[in-house]
HTML snippet that shows the backbone in 3Dmol.js (N, CA, C, O; Angstrom):
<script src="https://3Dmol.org/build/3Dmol-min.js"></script>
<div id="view" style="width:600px;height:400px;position:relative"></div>
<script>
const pdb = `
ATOM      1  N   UNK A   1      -7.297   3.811 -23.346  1.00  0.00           N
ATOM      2  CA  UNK A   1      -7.880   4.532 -22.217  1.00  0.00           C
ATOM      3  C   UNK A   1      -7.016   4.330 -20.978  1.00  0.00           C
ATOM      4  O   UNK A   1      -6.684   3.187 -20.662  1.00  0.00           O
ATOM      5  N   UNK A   2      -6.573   5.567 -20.139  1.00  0.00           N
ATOM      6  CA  UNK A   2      -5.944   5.252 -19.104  1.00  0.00           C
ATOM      7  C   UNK A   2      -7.095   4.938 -17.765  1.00  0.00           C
ATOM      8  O   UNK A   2      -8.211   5.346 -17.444  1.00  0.00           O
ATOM      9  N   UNK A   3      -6.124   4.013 -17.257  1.00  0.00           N
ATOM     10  CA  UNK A   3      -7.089   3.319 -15.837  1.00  0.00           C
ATOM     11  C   UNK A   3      -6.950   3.944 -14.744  1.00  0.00           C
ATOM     12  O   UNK A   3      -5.873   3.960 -14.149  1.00  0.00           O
ATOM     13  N   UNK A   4      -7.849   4.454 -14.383  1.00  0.00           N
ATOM     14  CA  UNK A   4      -8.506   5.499 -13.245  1.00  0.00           C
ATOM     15  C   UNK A   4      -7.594   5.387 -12.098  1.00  0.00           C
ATOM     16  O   UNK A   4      -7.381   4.234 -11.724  1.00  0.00           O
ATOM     17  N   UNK A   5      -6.986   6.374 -11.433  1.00  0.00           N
ATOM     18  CA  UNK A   5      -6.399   6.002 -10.158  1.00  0.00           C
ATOM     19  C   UNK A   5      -6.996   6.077  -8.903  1.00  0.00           C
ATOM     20  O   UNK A   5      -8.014   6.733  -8.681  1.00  0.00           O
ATOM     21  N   UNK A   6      -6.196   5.214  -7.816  1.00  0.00           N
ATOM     22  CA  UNK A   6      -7.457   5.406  -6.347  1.00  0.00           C
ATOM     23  C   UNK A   6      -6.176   5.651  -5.416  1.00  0.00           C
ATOM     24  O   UNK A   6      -5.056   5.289  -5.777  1.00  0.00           O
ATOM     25  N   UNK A   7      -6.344   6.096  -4.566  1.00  0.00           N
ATOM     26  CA  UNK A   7      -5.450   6.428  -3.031  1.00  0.00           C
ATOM     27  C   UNK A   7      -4.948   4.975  -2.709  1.00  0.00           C
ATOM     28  O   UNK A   7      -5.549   3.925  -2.937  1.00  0.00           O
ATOM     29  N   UNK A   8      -3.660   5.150  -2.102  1.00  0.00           N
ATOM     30  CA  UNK A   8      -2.502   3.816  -1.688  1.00  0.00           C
ATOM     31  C   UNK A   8      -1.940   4.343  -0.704  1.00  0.00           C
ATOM     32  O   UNK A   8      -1.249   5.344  -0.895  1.00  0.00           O
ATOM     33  N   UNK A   9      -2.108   3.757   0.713  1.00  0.00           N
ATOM     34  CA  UNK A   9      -1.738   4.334   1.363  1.00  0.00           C
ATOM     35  C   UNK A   9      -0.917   3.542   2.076  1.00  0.00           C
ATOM     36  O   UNK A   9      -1.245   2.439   2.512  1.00  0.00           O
ATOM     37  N   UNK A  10       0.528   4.237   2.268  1.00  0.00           N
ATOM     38  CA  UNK A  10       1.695   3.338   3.426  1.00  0.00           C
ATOM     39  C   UNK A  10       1.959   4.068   4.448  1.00  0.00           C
ATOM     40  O   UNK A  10       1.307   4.993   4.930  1.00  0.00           O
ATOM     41  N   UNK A  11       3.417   3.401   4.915  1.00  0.00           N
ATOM     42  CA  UNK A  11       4.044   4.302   5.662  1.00  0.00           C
ATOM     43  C   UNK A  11       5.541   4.240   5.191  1.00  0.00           C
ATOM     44  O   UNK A  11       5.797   3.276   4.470  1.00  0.00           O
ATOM     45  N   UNK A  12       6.248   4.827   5.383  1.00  0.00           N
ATOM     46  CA  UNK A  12       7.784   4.792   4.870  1.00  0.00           C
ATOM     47  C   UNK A  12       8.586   5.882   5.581  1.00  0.00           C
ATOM     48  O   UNK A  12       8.100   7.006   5.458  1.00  0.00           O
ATOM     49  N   UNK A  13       9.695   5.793   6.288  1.00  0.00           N
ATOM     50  CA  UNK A  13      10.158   6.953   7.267  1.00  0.00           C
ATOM     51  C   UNK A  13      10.769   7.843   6.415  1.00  0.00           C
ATOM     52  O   UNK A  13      10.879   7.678   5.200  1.00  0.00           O
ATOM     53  N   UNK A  14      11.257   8.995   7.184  1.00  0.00           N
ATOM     54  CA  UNK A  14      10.858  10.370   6.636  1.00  0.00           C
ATOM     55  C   UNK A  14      12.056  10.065   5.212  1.00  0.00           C
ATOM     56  O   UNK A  14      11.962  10.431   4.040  1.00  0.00           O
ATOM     57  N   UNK A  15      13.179   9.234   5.929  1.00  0.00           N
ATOM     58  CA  UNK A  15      15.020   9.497   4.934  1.00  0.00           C
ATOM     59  C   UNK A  15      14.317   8.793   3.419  1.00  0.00           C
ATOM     60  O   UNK A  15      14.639   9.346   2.367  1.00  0.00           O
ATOM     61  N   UNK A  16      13.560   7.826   3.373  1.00  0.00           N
ATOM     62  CA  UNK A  16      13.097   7.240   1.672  1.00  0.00           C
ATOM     63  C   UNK A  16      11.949   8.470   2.066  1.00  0.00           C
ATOM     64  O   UNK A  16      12.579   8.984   2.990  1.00  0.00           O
ATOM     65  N   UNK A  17      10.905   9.133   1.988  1.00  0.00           N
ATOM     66  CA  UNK A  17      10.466   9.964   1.467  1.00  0.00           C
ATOM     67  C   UNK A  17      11.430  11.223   1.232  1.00  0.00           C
ATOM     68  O   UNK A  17      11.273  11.753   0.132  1.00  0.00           O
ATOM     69  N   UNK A  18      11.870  11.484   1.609  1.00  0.00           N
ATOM     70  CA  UNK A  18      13.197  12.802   0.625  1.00  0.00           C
ATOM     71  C   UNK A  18      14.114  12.130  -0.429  1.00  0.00           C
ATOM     72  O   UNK A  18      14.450  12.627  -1.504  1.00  0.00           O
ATOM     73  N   UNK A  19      14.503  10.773   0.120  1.00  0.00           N
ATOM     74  CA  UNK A  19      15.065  10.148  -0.522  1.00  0.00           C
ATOM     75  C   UNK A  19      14.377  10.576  -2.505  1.00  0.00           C
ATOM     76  O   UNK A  19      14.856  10.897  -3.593  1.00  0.00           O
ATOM     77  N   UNK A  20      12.888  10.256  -1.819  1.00  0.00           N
ATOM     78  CA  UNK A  20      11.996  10.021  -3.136  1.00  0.00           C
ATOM     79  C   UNK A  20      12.021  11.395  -4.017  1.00  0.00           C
ATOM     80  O   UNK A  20      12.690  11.613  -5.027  1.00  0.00           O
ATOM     81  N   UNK A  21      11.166  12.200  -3.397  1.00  0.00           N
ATOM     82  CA  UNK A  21      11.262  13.601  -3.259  1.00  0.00           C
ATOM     83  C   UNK A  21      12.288  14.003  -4.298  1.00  0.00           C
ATOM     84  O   UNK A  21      12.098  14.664  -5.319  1.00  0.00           O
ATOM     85  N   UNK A  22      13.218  13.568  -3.919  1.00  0.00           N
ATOM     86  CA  UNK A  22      14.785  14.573  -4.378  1.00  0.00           C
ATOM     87  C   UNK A  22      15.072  13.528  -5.907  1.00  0.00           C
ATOM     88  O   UNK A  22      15.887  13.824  -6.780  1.00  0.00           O
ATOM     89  N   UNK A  23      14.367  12.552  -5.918  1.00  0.00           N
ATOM     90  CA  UNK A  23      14.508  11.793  -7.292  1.00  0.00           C
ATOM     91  C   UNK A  23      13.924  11.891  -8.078  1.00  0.00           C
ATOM     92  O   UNK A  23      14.272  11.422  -9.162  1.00  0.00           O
ATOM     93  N   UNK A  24      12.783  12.528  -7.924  1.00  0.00           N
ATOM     94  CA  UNK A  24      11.083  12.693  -8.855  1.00  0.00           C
ATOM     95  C   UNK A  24      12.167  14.304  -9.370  1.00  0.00           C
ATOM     96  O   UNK A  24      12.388  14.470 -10.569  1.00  0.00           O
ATOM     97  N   UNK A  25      12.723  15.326  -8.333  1.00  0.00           N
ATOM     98  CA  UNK A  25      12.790  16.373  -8.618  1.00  0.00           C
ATOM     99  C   UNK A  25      14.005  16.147 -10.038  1.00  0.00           C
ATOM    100  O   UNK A  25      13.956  16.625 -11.172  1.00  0.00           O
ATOM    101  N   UNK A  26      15.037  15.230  -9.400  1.00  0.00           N
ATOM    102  CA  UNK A  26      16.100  14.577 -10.506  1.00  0.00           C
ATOM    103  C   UNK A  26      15.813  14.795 -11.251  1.00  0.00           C
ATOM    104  O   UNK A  26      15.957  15.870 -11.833  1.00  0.00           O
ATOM    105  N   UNK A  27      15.146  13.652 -11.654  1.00  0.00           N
ATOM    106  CA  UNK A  27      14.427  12.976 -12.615  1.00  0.00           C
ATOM    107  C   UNK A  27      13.721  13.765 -13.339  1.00  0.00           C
ATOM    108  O   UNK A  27      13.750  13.343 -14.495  1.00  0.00           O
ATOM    109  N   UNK A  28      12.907  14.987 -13.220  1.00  0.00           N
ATOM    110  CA  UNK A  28      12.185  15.976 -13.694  1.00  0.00           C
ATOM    111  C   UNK A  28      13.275  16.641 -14.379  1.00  0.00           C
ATOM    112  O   UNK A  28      13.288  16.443 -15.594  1.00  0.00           O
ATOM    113  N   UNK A  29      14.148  17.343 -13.935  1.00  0.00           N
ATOM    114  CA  UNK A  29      15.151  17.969 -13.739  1.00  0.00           C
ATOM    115  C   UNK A  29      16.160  17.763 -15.155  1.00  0.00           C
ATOM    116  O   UNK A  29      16.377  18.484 -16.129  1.00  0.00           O
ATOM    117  N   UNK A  30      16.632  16.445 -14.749  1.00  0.00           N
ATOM    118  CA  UNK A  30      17.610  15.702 -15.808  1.00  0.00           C
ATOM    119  C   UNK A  30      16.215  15.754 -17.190  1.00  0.00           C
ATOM    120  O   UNK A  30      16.586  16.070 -18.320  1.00  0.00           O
ATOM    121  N   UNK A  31      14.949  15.481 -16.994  1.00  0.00           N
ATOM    122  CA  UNK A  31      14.308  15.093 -18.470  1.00  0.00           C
ATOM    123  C   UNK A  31      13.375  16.025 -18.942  1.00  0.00           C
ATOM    124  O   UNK A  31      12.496  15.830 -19.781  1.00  0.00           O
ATOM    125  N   UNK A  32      13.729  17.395 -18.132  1.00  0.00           N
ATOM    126  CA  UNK A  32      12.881  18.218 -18.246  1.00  0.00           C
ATOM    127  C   UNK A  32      11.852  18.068 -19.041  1.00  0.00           C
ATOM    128  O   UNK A  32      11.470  18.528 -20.117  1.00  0.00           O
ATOM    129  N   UNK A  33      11.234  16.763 -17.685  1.00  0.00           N
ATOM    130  CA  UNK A  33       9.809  16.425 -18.096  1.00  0.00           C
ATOM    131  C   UNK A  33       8.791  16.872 -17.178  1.00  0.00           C
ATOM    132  O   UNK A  33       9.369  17.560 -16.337  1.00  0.00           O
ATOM    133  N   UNK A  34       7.588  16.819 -16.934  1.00  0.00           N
ATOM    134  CA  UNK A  34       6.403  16.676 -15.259  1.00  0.00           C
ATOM    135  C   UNK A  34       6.667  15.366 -14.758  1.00  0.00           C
ATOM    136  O   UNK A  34       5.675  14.850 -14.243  1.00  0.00           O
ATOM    137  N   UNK A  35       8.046  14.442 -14.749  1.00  0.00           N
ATOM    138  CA  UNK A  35       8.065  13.591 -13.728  1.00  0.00           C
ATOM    139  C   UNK A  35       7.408  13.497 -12.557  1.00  0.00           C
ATOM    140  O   UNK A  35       7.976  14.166 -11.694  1.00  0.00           O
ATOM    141  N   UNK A  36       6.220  12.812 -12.080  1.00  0.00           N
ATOM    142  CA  UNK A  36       5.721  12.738 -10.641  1.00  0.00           C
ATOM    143  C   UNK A  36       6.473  11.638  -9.883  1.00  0.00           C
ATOM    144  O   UNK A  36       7.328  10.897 -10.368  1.00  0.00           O
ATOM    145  N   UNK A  37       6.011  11.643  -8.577  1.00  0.00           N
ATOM    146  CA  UNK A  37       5.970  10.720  -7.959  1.00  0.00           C
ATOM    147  C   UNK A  37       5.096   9.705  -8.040  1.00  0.00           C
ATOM    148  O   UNK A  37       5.452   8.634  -7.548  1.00  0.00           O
ATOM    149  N   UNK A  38       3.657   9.810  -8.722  1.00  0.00           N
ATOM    150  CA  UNK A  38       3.023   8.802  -8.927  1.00  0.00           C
ATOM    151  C   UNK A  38       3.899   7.948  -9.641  1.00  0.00           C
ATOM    152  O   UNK A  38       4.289   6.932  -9.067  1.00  0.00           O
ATOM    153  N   UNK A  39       4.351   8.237 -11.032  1.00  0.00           N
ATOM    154  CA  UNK A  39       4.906   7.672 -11.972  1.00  0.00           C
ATOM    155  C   UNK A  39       6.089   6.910 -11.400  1.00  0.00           C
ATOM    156  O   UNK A  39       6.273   5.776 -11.842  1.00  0.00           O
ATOM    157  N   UNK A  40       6.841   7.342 -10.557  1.00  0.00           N
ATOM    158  CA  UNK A  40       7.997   7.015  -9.921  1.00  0.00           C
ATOM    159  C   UNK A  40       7.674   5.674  -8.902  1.00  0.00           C
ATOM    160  O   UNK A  40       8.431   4.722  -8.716  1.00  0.00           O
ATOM    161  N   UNK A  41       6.269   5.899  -8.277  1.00  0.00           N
ATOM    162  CA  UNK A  41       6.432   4.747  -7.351  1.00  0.00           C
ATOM    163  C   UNK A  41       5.202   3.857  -8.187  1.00  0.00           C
ATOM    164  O   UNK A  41       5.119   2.704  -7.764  1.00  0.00           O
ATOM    165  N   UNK A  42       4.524   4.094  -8.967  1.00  0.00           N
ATOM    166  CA  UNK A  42       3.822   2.776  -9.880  1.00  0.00           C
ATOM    167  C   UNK A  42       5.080   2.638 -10.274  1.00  0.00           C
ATOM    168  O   UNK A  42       5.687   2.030  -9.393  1.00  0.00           O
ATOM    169  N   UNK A  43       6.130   3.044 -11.636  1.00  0.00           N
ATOM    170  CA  UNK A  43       7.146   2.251 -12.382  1.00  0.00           C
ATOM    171  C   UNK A  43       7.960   1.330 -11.173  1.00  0.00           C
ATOM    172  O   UNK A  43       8.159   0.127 -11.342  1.00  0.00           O
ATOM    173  N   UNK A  44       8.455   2.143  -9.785  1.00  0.00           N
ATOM    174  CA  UNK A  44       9.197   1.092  -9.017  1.00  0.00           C
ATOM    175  C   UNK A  44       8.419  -0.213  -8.337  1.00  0.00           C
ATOM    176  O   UNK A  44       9.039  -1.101  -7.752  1.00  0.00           O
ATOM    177  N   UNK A  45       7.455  -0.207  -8.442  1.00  0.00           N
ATOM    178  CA  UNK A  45       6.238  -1.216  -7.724  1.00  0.00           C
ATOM    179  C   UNK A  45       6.516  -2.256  -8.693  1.00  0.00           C
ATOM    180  O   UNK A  45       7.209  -3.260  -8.528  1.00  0.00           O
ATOM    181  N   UNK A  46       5.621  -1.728 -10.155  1.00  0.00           N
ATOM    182  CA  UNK A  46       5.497  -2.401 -11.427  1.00  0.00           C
ATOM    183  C   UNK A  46       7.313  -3.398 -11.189  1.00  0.00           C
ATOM    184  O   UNK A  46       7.432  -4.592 -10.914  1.00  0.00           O
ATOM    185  N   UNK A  47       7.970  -2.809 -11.322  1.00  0.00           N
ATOM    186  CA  UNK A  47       9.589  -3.328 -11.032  1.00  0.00           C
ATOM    187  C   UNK A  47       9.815  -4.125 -10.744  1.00  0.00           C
ATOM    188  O   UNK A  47      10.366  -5.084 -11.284  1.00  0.00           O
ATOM    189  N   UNK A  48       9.276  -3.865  -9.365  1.00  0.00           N
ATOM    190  CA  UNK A  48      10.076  -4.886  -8.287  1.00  0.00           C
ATOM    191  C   UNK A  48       9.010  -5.988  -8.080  1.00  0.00           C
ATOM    192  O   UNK A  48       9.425  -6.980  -7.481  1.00  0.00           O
ATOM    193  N   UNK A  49       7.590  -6.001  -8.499  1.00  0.00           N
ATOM    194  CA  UNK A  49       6.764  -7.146  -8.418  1.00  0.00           C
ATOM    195  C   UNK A  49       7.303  -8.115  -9.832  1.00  0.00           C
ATOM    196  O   UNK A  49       7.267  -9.345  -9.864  1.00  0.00           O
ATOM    197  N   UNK A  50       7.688  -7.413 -10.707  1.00  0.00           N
ATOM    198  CA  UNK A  50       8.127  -7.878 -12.088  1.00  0.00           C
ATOM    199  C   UNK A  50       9.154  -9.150 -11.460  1.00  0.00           C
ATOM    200  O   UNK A  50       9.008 -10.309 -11.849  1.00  0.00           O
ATOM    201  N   UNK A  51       9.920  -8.865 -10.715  1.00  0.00           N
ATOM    202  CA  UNK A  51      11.100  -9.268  -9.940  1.00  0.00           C
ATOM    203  C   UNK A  51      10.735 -10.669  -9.089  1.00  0.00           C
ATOM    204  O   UNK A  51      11.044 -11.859  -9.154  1.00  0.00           O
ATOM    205  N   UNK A  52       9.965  -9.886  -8.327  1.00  0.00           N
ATOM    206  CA  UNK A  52       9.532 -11.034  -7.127  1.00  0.00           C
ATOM    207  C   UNK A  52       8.454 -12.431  -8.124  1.00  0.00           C
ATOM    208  O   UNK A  52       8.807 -13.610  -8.130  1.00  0.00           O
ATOM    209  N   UNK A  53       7.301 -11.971  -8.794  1.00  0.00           N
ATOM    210  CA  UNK A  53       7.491 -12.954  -9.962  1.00  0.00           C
ATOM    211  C   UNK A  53       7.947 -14.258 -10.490  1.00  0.00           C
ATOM    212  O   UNK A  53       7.616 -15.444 -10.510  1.00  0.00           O
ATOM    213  N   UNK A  54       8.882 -13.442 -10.911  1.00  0.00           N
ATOM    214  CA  UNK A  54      10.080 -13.912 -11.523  1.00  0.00           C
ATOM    215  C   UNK A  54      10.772 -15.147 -10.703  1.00  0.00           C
ATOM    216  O   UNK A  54      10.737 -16.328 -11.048  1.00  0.00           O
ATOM    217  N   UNK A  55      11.446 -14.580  -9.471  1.00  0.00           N
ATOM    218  CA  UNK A  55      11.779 -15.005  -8.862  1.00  0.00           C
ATOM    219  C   UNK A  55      10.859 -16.278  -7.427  1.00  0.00           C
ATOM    220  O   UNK A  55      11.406 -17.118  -6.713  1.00  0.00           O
ATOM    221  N   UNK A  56       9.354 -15.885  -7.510  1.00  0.00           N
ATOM    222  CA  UNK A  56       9.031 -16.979  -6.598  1.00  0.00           C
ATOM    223  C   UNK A  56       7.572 -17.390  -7.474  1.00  0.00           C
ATOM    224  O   UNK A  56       6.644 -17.862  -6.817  1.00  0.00           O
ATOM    225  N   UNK A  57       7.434 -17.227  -8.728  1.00  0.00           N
ATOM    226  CA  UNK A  57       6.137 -17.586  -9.525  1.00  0.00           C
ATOM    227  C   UNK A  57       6.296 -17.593 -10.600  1.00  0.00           C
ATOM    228  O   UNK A  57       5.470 -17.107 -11.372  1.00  0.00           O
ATOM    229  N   UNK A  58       7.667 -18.273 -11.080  1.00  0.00           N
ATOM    230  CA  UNK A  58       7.637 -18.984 -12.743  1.00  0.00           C
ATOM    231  C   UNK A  58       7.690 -17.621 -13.501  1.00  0.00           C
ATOM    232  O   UNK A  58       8.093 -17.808 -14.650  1.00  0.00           O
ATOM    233  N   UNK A  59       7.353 -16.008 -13.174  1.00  0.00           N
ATOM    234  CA  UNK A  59       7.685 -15.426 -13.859  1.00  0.00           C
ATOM    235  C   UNK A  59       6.548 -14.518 -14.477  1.00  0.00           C
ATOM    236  O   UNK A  59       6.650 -13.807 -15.477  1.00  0.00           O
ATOM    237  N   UNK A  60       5.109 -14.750 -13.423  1.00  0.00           N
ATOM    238  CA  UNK A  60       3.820 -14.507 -14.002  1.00  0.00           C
ATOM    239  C   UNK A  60       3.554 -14.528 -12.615  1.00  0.00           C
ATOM    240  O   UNK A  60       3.677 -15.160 -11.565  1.00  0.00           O
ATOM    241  N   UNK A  61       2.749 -12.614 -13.634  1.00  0.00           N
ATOM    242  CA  UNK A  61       1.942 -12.378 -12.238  1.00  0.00           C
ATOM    243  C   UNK A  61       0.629 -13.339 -11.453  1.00  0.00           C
ATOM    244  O   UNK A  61      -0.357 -13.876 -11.958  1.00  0.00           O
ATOM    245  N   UNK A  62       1.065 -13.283 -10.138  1.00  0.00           N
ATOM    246  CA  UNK A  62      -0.311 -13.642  -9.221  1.00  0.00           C
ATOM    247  C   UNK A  62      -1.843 -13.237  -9.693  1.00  0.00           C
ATOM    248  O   UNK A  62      -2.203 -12.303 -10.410  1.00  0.00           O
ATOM    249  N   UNK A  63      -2.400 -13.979  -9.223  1.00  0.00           N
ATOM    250  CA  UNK A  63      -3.883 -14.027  -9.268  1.00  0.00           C
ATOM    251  C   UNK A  63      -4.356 -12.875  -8.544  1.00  0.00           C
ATOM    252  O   UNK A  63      -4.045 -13.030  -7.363  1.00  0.00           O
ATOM    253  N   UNK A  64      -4.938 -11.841  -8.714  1.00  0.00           N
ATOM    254  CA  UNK A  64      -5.692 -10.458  -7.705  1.00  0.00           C
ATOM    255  C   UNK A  64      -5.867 -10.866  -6.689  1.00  0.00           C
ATOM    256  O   UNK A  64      -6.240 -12.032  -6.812  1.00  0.00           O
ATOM    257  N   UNK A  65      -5.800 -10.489  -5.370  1.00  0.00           N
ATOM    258  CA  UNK A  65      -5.989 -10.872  -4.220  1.00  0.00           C
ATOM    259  C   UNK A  65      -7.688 -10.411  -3.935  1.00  0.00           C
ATOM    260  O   UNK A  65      -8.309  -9.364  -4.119  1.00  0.00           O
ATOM    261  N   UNK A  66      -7.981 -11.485  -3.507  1.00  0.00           N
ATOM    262  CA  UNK A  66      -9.984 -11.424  -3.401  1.00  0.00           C
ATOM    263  C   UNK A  66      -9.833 -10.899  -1.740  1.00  0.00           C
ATOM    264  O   UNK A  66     -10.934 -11.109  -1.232  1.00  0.00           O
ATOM    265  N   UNK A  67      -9.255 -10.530  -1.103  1.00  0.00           N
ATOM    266  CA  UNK A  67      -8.935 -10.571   0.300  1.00  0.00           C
ATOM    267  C   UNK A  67      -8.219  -9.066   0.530  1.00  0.00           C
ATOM    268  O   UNK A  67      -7.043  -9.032   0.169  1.00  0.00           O
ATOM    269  N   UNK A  68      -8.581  -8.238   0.895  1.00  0.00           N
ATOM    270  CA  UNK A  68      -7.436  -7.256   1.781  1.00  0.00           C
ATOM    271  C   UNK A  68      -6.365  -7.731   2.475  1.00  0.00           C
ATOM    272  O   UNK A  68      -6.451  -8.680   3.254  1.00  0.00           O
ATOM    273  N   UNK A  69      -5.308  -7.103   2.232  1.00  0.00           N
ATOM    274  CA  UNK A  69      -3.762  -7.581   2.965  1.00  0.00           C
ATOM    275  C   UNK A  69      -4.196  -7.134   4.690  1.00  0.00           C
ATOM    276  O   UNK A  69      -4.904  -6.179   5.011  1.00  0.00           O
ATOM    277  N   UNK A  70      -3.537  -8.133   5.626  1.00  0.00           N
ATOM    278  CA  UNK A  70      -4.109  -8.171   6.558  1.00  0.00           C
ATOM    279  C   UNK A  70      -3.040  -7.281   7.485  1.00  0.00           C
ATOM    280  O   UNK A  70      -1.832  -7.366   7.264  1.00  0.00           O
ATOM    281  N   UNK A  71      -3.456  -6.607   8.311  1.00  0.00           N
ATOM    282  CA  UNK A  71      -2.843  -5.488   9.045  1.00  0.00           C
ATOM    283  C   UNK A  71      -1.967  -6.134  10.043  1.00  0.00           C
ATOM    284  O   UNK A  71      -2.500  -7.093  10.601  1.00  0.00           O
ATOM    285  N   UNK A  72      -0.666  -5.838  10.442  1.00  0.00           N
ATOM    286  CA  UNK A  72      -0.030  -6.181  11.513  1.00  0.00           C
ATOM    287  C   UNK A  72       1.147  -5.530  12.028  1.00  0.00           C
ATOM    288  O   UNK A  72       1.322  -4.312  12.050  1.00  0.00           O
ATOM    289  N   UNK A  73       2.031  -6.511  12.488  1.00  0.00           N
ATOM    290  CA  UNK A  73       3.127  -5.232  13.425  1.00  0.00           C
ATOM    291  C   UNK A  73       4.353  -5.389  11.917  1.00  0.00           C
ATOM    292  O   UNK A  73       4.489  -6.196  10.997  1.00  0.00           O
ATOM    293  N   UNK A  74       4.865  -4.456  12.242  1.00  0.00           N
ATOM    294  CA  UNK A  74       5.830  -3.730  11.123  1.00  0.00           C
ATOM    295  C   UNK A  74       6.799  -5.342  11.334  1.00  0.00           C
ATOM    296  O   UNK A  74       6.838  -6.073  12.324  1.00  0.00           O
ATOM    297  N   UNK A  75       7.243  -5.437  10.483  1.00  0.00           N
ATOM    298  CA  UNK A  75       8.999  -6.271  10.138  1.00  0.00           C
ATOM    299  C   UNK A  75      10.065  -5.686  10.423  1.00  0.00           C
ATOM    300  O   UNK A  75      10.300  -4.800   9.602  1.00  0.00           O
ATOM    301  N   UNK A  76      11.030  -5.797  11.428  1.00  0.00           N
ATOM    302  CA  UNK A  76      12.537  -5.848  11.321  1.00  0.00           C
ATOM    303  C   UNK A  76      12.685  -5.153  10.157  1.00  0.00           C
ATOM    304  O   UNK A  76      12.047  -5.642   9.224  1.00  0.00           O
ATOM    305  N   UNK A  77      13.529  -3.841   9.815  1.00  0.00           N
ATOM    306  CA  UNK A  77      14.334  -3.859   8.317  1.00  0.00           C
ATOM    307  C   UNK A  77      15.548  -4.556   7.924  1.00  0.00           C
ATOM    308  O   UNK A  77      15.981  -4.444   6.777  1.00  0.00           O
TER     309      UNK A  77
END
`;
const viewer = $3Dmol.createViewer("view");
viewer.addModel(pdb, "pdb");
viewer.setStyle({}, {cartoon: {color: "spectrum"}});
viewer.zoomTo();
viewer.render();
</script>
């Protein structure tokens, strides 16, 4: 059974959203498949948490956060 999806909401400036855009279209394109963008930014999420992991938790995912991530001023890029 696939697991239900819910709204995720960021922000990201406009150059990575075309950026994205123009890779989902790629990507469609090259596999003349229905590549989305959903698929594109769960697989890169799934990825790069795979990563971070790895790299600061033995390699296994974290415990669910019982807490909402707490709102604040943006980071330096």
């Amino acid at each position: 059974m696939t697991e239900p999806k819910t709204s995720f909401s960021t922000q990201v400036t406009p150059s990575a959203q075309a950026r994205v855009r123009a890779t989902v279209r790629g990507v469609a394109s090259a596999t003349n498949t229905q590549y989305s963008l959903s698929q594109l930014v769960e697989e890169a999420l799934d990825a790069y948490c795979t990563g971070l992991e790895e790299q600061y938790h033995h390699g296994t995912p974290w415990p669910p956060a019982e807490q909402p991530l707490q709102r604040g001023a943006r980071l330096a890029p």
